[in-house]
C-alpha positions as CSV (number, residue, x, y, z in Angstrom):
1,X,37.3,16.8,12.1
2,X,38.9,19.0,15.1
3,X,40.1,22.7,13.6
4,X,41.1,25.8,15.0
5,X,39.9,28.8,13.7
6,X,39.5,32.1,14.8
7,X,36.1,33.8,14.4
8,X,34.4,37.0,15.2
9,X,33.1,37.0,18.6
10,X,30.6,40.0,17.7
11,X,29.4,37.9,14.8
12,X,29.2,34.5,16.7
13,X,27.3,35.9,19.8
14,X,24.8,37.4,17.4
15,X,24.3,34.4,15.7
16,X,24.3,32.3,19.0
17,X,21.4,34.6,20.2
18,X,19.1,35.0,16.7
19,X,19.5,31.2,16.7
20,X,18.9,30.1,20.1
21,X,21.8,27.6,18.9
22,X,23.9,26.6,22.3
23,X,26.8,25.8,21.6
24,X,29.6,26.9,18.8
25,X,30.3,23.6,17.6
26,X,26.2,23.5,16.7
27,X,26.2,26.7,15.4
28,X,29.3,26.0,13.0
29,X,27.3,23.0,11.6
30,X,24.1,24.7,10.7
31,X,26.0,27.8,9.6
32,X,27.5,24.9,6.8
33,X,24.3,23.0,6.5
34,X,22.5,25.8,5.5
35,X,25.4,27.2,3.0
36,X,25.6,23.6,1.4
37,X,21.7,23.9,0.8
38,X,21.6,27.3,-0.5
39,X,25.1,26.9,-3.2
40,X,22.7,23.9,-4.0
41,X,19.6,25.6,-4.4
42,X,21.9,28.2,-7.0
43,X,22.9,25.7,-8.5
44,X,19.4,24.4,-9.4
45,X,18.7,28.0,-10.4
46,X,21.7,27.5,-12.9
47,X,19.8,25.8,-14.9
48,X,16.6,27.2,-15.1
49,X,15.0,27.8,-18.6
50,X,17.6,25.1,-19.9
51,X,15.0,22.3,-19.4
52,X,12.5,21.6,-21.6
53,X,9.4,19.8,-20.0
54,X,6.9,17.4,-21.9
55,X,3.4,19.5,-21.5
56,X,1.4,16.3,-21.2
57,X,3.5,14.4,-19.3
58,X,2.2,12.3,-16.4
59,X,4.3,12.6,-12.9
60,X,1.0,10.6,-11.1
61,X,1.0,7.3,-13.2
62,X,4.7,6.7,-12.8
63,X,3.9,7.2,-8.9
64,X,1.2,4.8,-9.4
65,X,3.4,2.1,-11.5
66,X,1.0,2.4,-14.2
């Protein structure tokens, strides 16, 4: 998807250089993988205490088919 968008050149040059990323179209992609991921990973965190686990439940037979 092309779009124009102004950014801040300070802000992009330091992120080009911590990231060793080349290019701003690269950069712009990880910058939004890595937010997808983390509003992901708080979203996981939403729910945290809410699930109530079976204590003897076995994860290893149901790998095993059994």
């Amino acid at each position: 998807m092309r779009t124009n968008i102004i950014l801040d050149d300070d802000l992009v040059d330091e992120a080009l250089r911590i990231s060793k990323i080349k290019t701003k179209k690269d950069l712009i992609n990880k910058a939004l993988l890595e937010f997808v991921e983390n509003r992901k990973h708080l979203n996981l965190l939403d729910i945290a205490g809410k699930i109530t686990f079976i204590q003897d439940y076995d994860y290893k037979s149901m790998r095993e088919g059994k």
